[in-house]
N, C-alpha and C positions, 0 to 999 in steps of 0.2 A: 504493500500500500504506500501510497503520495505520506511525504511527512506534515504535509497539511493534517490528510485525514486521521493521523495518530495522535497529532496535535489535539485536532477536534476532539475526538471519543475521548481524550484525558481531562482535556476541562469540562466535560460534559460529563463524564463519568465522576468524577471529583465535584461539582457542582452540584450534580444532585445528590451523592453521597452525604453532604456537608449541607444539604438542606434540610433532605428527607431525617438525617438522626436526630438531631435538637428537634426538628419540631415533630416527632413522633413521641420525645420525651415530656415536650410543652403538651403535649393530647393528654399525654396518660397522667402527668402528674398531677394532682389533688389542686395545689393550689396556684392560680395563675398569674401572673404579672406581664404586663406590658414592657416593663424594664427589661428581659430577656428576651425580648423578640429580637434584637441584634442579633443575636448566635444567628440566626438565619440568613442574614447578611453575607457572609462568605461563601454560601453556598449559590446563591442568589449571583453574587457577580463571577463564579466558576463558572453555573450555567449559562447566562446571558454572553460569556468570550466565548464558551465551547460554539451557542448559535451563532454569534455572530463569525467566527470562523468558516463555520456552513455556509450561510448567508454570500462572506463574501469566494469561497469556493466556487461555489453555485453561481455566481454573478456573472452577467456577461459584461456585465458594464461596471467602470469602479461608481459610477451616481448612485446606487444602490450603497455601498459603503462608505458615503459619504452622506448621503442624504441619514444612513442612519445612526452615523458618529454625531452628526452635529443635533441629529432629534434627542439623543440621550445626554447630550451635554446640555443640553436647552431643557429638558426634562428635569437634569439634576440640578441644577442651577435653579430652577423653580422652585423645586421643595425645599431645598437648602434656604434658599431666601422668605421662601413662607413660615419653614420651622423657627428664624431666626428672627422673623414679626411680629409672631403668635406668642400669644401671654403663655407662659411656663406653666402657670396654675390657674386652674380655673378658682374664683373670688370663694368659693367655700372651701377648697384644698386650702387654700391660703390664710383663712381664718384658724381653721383645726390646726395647721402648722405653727398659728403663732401660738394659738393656746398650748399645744405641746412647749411650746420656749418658755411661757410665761409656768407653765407647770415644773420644768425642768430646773428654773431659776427656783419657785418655790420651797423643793426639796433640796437646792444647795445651802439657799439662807436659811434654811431652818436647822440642816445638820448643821452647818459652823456655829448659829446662835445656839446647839444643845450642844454644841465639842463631841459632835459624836469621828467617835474613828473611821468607821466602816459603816455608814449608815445603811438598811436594808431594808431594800422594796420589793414587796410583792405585789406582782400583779395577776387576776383571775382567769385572765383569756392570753393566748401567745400572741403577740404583740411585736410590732419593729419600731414601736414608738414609744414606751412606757414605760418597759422592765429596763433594770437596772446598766444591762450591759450597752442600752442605747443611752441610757439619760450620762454616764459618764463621757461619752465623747460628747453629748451636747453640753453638759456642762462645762467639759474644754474649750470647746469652741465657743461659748459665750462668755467666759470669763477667765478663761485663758491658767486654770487649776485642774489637778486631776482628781477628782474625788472618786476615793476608793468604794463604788456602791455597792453593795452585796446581792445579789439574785436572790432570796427566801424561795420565791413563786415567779414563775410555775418552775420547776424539777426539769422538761424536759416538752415536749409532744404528745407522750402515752399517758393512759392515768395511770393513778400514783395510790398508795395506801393513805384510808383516806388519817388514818392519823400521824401520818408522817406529815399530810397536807396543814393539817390543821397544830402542827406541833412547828411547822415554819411560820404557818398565820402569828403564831403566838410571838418568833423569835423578829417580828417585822418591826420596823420602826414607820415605815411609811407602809400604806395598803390601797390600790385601785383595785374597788370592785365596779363590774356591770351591774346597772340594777335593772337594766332594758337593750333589747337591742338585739340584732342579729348574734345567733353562734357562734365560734371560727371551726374551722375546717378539722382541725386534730381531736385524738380522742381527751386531748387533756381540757380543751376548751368544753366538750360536750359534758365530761366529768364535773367541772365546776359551773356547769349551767344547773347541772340538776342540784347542786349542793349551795346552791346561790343562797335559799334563805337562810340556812346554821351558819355562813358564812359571815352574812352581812348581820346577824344575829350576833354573831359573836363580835363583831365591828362593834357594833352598837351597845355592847354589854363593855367590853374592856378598851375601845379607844374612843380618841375624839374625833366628829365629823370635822374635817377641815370645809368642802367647799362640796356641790353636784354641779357637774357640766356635762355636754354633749361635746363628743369626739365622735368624728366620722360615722356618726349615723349612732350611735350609742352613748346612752345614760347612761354615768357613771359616776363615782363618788372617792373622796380623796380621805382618808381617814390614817389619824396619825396618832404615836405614844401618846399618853395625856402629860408625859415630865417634857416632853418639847413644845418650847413657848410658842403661842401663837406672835403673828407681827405686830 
């Protein structure tokens, strides 16, 4: 065979390889994001050289391999310039986001006002905005400290024993429960959906309410030691 045609069949074989497996993995896995739809992207521009090799193979004329260089350059040039106009969040992302900052900040000044070490948050549902190991890089990055937070809740993804659950409830200095709101997707979230009211019972028996807000679509409540001061 032409070393055109070996050409072709390797970025064409390589492009779909490298499209078809991430997104065979984005089908099957549980839970989805839009942030990973990249992976796809290499696959996407293997295929599109392998055709357009074809294309221009196939061509009798080089108009054809131009006419379709400069539509894909004219193509990409449009979405690049669109993505680069278009607001980043839309006005409710942006809202929850900030309330995420201002809740972040909250549990920084209150551990420094208790001198706590290692202060520890639990939270009821798996989360990428709330528990401990995200609120320390946002506390870095808004006040430029590394506070040492502690994970209590949740353990992991899977459920848990539940008085191993409720034996970190106890060792919490900060606590987010839902008191409404959509599930999440693990079995750890579904575990403490059904155990929500001994939960937020026990909230309301040994600590203090700090504050109730709405985060991304869910009522939730912020509840802390009663020896750490309020502001």
């Amino acid at each position: 065979p032409a070393p055109t045609s070996i050409k072709n069949r390797e970025w064409l074989t390589l492009g779909l390889f490298f499209l078809c497996a991430p997104a065979v993995v984005l089908t099957l896995h549980q839970q989805k994001s839009e942030i990973v739809l990249g992976a796809l992207v290499p696959g996407v521009i293997g295929a599109a050289i392998g055709i357009w090799i074809e294309i221009e193979k196939r061509g009798r004329s080089r108009w054809a391999t131009l006419v379709l260089a400069v539509g894909s350059t004219v193509a990409c040039a449009w979405y690049f310039n669109a993505q680069q106009r278009s607001p980043a969040y839309d006005p409710a992302f942006a809202n929850d986001a900030r309330k995420v900052g201002a809740l972040a900040d909250y549990v920084y000044s209150r551990s420094i006002a208790a001198k706590l070490a290692n202060p520890k948050v639990a939270v009821d549902q798996v989360t990428d905005c709330l528990d401990a190991q995200i609120m320390r890089v946002i506390c870095y990055e808004r006040h430029r400290v590394w506070v040492p937070l502690v994970m209590t809740l949740p353990t992991g993804i899977w459920k848990e024993k539940e008085a191993l659950l409720f034996e970190r409830l106890a060792q919490s200095d900060f606590v987010f429960i839902t008191e409404n709101g959509p599930t999440g997707v693990w079995p750890y979230d579904a575990q403490l959906a059904a155990l929500r009211p001994q939960t937020k019972a026990w909230c309301e028996q040994h600590l203090r309410l700090v504050e109730r807000f709405t985060l991304f679509g869910k009522h939730m409540a912020l509840y802390q030691r009663l020896e750490i001061p309020l502001p």
